[in-house]
NUKE-117676 format. One record per residue: residue number from 1; x, y, z of N, C-alpha, C in turn. Coordinates in steps of 0.05 Angstrom, whole numbers, always signed. Example, Ala and Ser with C-alpha at 12.3 -4.5 7.8 and 13.67 -1.06 7.14 Angstrom:
REM residues 2
{pos 1; n_c1 +264; n_c2 -114; n_c3 +156; ca_c1 +246; ca_c2 -90; ca_c3 +156; c_c1 +264; c_c2 -66; c_c3 +156}
{pos 2; n_c1 +257; n_c2 -45; n_c3 +142; ca_c1 +273; ca_c2 -21; ca_c3 +143; c_c1 +258; c_c2 +1; c_c3 +157}
REM end
This chain:
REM residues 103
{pos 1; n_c1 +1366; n_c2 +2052; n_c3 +2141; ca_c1 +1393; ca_c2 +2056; ca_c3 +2133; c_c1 +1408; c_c2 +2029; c_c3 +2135}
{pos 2; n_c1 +1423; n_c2 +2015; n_c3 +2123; ca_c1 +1444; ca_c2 +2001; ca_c3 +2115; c_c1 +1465; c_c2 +2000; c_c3 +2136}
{pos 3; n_c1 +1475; n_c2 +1977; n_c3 +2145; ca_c1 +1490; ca_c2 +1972; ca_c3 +2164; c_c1 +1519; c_c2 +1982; c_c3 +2145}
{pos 4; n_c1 +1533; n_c2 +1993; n_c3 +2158; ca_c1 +1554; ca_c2 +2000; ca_c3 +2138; c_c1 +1587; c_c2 +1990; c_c3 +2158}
{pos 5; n_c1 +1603; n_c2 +1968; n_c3 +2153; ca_c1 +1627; ca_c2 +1956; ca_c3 +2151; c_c1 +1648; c_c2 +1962; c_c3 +2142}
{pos 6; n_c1 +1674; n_c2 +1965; n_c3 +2144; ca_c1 +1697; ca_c2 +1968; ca_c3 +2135; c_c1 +1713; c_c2 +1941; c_c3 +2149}
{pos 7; n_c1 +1726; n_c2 +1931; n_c3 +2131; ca_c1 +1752; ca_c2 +1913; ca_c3 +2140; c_c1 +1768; c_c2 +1896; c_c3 +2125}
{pos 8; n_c1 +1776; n_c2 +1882; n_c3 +2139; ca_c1 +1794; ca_c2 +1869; ca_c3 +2118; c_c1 +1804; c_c2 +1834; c_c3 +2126}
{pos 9; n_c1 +1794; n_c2 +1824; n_c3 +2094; ca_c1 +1801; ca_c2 +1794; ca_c3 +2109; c_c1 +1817; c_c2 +1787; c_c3 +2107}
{pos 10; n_c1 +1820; n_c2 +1775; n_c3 +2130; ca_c1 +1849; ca_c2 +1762; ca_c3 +2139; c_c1 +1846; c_c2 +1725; c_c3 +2151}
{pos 11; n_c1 +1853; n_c2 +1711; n_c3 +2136; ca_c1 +1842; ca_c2 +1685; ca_c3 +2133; c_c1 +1811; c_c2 +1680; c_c3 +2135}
{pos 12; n_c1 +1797; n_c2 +1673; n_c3 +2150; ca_c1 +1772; ca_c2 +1672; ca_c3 +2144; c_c1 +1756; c_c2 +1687; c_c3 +2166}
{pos 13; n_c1 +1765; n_c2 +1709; n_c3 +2174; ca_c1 +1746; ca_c2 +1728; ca_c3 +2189; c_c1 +1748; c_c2 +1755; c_c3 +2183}
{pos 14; n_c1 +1734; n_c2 +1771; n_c3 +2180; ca_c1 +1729; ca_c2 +1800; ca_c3 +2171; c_c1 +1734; c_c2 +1822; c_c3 +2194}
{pos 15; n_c1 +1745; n_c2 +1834; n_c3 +2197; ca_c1 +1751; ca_c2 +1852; ca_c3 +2228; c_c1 +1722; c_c2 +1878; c_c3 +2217}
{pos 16; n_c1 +1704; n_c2 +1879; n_c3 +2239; ca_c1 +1688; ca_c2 +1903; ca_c3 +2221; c_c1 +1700; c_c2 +1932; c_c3 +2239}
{pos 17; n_c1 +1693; n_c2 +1947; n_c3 +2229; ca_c1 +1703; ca_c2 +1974; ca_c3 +2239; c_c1 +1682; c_c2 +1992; c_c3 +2227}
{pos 18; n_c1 +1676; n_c2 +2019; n_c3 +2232; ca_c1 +1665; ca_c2 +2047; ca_c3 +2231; c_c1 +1675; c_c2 +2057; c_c3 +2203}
{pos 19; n_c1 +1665; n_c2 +2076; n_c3 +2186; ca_c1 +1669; ca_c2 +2090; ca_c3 +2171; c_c1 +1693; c_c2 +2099; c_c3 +2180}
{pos 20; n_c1 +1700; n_c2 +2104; n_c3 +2171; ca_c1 +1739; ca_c2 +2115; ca_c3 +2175; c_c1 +1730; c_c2 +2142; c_c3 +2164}
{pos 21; n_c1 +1739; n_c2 +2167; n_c3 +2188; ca_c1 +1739; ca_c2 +2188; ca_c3 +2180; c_c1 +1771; c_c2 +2195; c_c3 +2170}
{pos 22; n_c1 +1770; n_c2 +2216; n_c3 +2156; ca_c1 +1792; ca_c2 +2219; ca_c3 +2135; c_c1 +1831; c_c2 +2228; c_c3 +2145}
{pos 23; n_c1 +1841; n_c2 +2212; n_c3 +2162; ca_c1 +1853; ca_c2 +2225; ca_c3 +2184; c_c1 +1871; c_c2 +2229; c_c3 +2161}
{pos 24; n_c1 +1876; n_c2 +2216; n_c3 +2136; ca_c1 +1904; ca_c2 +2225; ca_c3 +2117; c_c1 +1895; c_c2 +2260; c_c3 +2110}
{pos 25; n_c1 +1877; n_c2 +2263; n_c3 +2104; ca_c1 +1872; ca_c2 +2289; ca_c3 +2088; c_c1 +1880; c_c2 +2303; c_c3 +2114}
{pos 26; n_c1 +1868; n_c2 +2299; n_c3 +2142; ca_c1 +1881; ca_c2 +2324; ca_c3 +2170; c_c1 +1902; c_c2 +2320; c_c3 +2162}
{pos 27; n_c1 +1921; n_c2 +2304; n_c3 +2155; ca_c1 +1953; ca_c2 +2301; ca_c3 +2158; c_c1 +1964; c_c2 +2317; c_c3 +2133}
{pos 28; n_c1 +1950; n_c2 +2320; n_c3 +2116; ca_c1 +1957; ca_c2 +2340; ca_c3 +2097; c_c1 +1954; c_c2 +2355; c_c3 +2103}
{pos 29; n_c1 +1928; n_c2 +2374; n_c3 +2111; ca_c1 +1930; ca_c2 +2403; ca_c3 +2113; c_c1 +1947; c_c2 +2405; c_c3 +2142}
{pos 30; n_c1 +1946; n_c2 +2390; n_c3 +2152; ca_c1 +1962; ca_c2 +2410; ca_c3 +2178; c_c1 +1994; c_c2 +2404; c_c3 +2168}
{pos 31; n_c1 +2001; n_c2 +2386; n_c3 +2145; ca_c1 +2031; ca_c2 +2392; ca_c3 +2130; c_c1 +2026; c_c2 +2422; c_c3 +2118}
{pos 32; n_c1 +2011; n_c2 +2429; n_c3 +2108; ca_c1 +2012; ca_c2 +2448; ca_c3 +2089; c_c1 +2002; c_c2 +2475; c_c3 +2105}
{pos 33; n_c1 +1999; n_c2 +2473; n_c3 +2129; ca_c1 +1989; ca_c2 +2496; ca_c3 +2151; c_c1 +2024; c_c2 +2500; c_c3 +2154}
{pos 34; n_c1 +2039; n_c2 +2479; n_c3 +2156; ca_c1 +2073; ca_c2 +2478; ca_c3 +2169; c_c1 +2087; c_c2 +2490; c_c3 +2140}
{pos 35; n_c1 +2083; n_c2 +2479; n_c3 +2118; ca_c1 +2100; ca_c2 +2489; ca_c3 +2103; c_c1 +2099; c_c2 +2520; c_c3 +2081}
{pos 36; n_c1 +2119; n_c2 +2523; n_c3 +2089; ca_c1 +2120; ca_c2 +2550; ca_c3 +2075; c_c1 +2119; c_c2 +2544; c_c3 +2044}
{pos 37; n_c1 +2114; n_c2 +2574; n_c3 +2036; ca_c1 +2097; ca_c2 +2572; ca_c3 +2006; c_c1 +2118; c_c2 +2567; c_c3 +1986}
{pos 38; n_c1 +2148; n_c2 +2571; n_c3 +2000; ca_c1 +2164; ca_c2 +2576; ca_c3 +1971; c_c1 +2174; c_c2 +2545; c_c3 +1971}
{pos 39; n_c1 +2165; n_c2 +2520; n_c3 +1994; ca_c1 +2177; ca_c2 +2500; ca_c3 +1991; c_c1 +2173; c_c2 +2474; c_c3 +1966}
{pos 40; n_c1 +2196; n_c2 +2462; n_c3 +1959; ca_c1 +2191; ca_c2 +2457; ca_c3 +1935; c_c1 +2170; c_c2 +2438; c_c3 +1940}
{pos 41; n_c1 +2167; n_c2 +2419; n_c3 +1951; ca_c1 +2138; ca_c2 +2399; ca_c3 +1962; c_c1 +2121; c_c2 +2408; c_c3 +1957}
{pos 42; n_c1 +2114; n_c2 +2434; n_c3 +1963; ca_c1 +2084; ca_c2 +2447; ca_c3 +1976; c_c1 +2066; c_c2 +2439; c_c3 +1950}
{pos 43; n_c1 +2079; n_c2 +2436; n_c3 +1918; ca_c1 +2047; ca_c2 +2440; ca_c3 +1902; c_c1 +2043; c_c2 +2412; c_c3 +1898}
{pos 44; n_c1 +2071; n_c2 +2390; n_c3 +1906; ca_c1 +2061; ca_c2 +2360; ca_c3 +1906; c_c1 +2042; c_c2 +2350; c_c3 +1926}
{pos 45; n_c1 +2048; n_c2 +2371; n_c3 +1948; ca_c1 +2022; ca_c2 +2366; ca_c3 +1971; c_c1 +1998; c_c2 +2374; c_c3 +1960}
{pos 46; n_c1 +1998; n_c2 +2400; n_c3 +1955; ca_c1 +1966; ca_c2 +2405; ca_c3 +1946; c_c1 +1959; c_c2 +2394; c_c3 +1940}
{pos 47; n_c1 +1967; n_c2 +2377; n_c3 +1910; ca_c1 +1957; ca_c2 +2367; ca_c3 +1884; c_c1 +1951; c_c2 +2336; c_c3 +1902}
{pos 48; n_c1 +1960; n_c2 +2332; n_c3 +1923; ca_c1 +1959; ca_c2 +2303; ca_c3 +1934; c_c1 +1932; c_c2 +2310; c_c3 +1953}
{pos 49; n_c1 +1926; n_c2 +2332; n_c3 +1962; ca_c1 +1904; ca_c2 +2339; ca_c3 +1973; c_c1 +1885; c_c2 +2338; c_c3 +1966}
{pos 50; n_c1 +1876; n_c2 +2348; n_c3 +1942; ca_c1 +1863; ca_c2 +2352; ca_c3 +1919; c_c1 +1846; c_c2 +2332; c_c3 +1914}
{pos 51; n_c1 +1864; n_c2 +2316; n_c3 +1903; ca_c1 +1857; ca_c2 +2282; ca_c3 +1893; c_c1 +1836; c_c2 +2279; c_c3 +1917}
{pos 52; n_c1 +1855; n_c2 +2276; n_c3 +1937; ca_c1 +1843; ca_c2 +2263; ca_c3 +1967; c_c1 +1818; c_c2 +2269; c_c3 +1973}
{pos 53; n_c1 +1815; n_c2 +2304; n_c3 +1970; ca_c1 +1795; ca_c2 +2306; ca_c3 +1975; c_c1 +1761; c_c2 +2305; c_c3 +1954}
{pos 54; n_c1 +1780; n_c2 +2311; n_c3 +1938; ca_c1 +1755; ca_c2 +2295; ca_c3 +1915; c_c1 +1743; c_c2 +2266; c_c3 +1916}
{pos 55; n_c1 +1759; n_c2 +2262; n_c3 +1928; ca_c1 +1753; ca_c2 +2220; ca_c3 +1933; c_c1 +1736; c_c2 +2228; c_c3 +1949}
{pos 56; n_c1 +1743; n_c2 +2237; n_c3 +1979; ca_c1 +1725; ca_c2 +2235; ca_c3 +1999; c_c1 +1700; c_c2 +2250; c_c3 +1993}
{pos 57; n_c1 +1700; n_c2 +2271; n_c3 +1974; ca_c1 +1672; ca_c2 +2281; ca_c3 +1968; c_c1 +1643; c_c2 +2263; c_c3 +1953}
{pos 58; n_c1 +1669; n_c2 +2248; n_c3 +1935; ca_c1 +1655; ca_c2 +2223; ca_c3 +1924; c_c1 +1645; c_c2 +2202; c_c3 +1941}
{pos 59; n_c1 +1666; n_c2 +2191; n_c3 +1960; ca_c1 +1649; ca_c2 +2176; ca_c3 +1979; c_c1 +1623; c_c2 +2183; c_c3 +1986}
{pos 60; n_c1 +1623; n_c2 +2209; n_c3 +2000; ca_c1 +1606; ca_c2 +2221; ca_c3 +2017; c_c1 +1580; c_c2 +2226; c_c3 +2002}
{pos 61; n_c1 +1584; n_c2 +2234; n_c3 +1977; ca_c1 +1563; ca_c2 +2228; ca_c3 +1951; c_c1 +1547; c_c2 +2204; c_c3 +1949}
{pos 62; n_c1 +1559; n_c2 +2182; n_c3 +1953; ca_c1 +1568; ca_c2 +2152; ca_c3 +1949; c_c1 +1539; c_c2 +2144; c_c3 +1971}
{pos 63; n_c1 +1552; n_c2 +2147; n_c3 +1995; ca_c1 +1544; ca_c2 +2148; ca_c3 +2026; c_c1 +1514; c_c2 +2152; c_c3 +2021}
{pos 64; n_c1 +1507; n_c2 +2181; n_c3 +2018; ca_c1 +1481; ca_c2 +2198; ca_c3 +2015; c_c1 +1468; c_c2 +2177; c_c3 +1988}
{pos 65; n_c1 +1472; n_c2 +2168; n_c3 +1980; ca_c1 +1452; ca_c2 +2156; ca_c3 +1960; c_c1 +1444; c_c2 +2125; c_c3 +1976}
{pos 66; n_c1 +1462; n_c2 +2114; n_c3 +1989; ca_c1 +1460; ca_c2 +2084; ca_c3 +1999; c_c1 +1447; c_c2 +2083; c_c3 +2025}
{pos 67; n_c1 +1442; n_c2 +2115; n_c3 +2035; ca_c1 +1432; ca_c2 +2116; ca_c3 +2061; c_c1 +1398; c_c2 +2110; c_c3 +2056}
{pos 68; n_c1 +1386; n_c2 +2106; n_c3 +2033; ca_c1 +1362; ca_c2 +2100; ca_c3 +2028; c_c1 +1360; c_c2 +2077; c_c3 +2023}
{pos 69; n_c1 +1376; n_c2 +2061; n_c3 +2028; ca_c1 +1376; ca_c2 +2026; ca_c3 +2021; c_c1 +1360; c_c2 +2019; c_c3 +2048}
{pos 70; n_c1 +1346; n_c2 +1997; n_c3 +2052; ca_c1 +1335; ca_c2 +1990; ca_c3 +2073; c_c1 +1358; c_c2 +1969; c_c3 +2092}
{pos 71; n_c1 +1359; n_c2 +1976; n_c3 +2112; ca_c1 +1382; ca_c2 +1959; ca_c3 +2122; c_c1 +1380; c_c2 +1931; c_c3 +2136}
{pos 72; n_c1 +1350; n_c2 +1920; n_c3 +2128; ca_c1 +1344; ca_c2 +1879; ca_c3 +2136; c_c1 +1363; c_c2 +1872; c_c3 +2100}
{pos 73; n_c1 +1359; n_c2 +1893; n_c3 +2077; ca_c1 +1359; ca_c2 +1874; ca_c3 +2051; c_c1 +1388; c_c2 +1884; c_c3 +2048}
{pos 74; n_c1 +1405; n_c2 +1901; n_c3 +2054; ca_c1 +1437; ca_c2 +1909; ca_c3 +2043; c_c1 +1453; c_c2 +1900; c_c3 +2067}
{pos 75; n_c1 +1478; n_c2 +1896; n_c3 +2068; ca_c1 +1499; ca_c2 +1905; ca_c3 +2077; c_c1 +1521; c_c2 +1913; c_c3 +2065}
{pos 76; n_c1 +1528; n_c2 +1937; n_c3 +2075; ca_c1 +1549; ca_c2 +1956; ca_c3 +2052; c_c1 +1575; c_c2 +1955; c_c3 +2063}
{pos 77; n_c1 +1604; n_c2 +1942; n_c3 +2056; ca_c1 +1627; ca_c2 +1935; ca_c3 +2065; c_c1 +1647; c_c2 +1963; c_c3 +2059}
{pos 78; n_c1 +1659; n_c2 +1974; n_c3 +2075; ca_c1 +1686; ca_c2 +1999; ca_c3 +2060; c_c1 +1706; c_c2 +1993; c_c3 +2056}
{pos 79; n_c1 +1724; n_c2 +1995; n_c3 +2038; ca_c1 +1753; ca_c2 +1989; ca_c3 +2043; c_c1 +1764; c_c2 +1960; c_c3 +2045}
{pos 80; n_c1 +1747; n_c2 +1941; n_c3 +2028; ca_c1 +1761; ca_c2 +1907; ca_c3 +2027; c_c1 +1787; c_c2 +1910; c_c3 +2017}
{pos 81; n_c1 +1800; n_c2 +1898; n_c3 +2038; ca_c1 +1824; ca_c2 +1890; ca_c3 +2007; c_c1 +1825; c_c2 +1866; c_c3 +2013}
{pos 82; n_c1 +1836; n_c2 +1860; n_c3 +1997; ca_c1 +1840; ca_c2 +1823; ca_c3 +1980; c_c1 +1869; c_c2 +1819; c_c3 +1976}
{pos 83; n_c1 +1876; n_c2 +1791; n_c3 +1978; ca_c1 +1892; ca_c2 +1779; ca_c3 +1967; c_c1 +1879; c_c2 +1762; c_c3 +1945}
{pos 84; n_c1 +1891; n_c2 +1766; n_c3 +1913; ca_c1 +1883; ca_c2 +1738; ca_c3 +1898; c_c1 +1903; c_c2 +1720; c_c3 +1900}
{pos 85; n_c1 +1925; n_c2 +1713; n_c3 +1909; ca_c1 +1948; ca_c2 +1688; ca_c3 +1902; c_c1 +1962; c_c2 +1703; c_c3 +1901}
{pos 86; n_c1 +1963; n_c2 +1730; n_c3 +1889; ca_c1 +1997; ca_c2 +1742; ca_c3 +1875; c_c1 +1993; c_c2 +1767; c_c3 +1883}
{pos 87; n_c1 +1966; n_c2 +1782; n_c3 +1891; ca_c1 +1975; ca_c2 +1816; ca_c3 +1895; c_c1 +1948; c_c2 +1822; c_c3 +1913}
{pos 88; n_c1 +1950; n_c2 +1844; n_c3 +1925; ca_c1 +1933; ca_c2 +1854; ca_c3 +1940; c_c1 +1907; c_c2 +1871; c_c3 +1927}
{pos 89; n_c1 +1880; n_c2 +1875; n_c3 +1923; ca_c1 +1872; ca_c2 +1899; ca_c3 +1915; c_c1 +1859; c_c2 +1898; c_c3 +1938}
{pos 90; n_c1 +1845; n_c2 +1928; n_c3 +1934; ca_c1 +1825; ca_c2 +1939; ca_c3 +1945; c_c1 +1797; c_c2 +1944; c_c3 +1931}
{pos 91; n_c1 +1776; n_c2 +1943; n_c3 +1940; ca_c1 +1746; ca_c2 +1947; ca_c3 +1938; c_c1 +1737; c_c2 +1970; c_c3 +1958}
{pos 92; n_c1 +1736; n_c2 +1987; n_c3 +1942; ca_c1 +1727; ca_c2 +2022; ca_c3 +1961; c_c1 +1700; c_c2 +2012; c_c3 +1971}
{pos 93; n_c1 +1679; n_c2 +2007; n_c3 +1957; ca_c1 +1648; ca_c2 +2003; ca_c3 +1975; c_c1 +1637; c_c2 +1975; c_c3 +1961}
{pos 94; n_c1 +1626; n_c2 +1953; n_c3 +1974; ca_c1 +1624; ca_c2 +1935; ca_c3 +1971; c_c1 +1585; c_c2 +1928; c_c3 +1973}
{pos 95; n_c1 +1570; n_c2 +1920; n_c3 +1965; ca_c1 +1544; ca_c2 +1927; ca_c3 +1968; c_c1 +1539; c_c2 +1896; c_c3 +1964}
{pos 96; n_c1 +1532; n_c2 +1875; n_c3 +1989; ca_c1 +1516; ca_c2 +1856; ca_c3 +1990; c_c1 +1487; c_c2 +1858; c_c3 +1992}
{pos 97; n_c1 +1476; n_c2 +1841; n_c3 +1982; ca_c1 +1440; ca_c2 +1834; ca_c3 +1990; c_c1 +1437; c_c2 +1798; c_c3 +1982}
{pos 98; n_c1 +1417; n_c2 +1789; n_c3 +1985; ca_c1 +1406; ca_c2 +1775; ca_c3 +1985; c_c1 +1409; c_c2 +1757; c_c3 +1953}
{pos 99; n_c1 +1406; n_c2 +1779; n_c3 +1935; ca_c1 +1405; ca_c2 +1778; ca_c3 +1908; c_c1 +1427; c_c2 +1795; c_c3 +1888}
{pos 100; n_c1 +1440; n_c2 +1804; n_c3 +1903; ca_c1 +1456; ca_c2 +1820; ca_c3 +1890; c_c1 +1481; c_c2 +1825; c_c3 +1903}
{pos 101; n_c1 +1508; n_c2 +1826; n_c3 +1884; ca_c1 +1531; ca_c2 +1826; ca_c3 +1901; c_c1 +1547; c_c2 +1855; c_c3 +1877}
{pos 102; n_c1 +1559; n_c2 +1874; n_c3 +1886; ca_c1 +1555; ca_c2 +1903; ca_c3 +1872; c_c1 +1590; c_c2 +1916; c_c3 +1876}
{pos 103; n_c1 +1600; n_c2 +1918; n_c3 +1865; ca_c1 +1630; ca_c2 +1936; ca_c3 +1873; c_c1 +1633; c_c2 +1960; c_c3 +1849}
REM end
């Protein structure tokens, strides 16, 4: 299995960290455990849940296929973000090797 990284550079060192389990999506449902059904929020939450949790299903999809990478030839990065000069992005899964550089 693949050494797997999350972080983010910040001048020229990389902070690594753990898979990040999904603490936004707890923070939704336990909003939506609190809010009552007639509130006007409630279906902008779902629908914000939704998304969320479809992402994380994808990750987890994502995950299960990369767990067969051999882990001397990959290292797999989560969650880069970047500065180019003018704006920030992000890179959800980042896949180094030897020969190959993958986003």
């Amino acid at each position: 299995m693949p050494k797997y990284i999350e972080g983010q550079l910040g001048g020229d060192q990389l902070i690594v960290k753990a898979h990040p389990a999904s603490v936004y999506i707890q923070k939704l449902e336990a909003l939506l455990r609190r809010l009552p059904a007639s509130h006007s929020k409630r279906k902008r939450v779902e629908e914000n849940l939704a998304k969320r949790m479809a992402g994380d299903r994808g990750e987890k999809a994502i995950d299960f296929h990369l767990s067969y990478l051999n882990e001397k030839d990959y290292y797999i990065f989560y969650d880069i973000r970047l500065f180019d000069g003018s704006h920030y992005f992000q890179i959800d899964t980042l896949i180094l090797s030897k020969h190959l550089l993958s986003f």
